[in-house]
C-alpha positions in Angstrom: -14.0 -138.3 -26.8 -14.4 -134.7 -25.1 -18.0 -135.3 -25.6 -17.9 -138.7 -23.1 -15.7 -137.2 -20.9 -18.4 -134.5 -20.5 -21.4 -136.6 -20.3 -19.2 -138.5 -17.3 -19.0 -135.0 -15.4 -22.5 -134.8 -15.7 -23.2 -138.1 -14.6 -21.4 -137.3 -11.4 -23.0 -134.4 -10.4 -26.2 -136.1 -11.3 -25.3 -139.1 -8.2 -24.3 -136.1 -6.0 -27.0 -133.8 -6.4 -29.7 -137.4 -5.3 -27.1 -138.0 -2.6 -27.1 -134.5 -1.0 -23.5 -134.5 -1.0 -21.5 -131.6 -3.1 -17.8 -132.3 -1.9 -15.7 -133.7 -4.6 -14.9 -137.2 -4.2 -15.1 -140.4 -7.0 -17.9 -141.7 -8.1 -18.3 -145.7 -6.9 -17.6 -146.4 -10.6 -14.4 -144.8 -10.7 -13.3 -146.4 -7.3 -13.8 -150.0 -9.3 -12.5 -148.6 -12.3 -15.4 -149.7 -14.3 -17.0 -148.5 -17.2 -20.5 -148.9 -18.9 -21.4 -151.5 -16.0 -20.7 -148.8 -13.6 -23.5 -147.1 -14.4 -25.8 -149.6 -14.1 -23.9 -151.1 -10.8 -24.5 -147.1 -9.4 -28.1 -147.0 -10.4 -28.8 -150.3 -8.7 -27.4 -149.4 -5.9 -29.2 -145.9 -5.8 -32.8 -147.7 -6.3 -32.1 -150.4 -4.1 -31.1 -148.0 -1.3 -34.3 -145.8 -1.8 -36.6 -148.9 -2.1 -35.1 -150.3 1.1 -35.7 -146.1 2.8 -39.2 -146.0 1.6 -39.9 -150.0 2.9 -38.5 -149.0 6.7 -41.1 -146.8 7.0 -39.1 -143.8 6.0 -41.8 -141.2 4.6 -39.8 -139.6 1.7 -40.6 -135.7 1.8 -41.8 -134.4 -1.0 -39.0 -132.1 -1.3 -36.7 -134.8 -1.3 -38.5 -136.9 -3.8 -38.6 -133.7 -6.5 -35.1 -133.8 -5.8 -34.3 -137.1 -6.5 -36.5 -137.4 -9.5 -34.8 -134.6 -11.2 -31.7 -135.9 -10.0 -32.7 -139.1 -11.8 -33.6 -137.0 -15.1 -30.3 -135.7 -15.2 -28.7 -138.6 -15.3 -30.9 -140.1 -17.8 -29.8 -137.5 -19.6 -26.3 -137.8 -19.0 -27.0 -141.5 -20.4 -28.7 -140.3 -23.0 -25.8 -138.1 -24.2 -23.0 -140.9 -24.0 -24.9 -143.7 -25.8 -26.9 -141.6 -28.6 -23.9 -141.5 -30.9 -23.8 -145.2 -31.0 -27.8 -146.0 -30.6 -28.4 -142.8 -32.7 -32.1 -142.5 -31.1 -33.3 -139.2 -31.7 -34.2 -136.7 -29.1 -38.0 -137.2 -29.5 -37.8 -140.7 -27.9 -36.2 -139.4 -24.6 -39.6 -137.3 -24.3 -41.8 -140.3 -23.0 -39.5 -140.4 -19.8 -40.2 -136.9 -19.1 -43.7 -137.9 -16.9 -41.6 -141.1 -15.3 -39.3 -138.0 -13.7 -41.1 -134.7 -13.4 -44.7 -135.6 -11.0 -46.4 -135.4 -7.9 -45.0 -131.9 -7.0 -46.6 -128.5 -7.3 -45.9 -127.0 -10.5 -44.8 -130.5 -12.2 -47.4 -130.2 -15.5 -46.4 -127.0 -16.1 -42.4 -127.8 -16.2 -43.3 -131.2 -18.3 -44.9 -129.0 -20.8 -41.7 -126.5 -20.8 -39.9 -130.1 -21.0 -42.1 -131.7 -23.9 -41.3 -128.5 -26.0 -37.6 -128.4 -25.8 -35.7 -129.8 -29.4 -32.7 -131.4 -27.8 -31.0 -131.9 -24.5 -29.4 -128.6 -24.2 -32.8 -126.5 -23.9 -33.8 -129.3 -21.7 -31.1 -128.8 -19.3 -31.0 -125.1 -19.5 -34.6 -125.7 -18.2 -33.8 -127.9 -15.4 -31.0 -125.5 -14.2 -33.2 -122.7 -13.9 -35.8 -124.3 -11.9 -33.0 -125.4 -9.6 -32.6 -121.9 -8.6 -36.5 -120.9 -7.6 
């Protein structure tokens, strides 16, 4: 089970990283003490709270979007990690949902391509990482 608790460590930084907020504190999940339903209950929540932004008028920056779409990726991935030992999906399927996250910023097609080439969720994330830091 190291591999789940690693996948929820992941998942964590992945809901603080679209927040903005870096101290360490529980997730929502954690302070109801759910599980799988967490998730969705903290994804809900996430959408619902853009959607409502983004319907006040709020112009999302473009910055910020990039930011919360790859902060979106990495928790698909996260999810992606936990469940594929019981749906046993291979990597090639998490592909498609590469366009979904990385768009409408400069320099997007080039990282979907560096995306699209990658054989499994490390090299993915190792690519993610070092785009964080340019």
């Amino acid at each position: 089970m190291e591999h789940s608790r690693g996948a929820d460590v992941s998942a964590e930084r992945s809901r603080s990283i679209s927040s903005g907020d870096t101290s360490e504190k529980s997730t929502p999940a954690q302070e109801r003490g759910a599980g799988d339903a967490g998730f969705a209950d903290d994804v809900r929540e996430a959408s619902e709270a853009i959607r409502k932004e983004h319907s006040e008028g709020a112009e999302l920056s473009i910055t910020t979007r990039k930011t919360e779409l790859i902060a979106l990726l990495h928790y698909h991935l996260d999810l992606f990690d936990r469940y594929q030992p019981t749906l046993g999906r291979p990597f090639e399927t998490l592909k498609r949902f590469f366009k979904i996250y990385i768009r409408d910023f400069d320099g997007a097609k080039e990282l979907r391509e560096k995306l699209m080439h990658t054989k499994n969720i490390s090299e993915a994330r190792q690519i993610l990482e070092e785009i964080q830091y340019l």
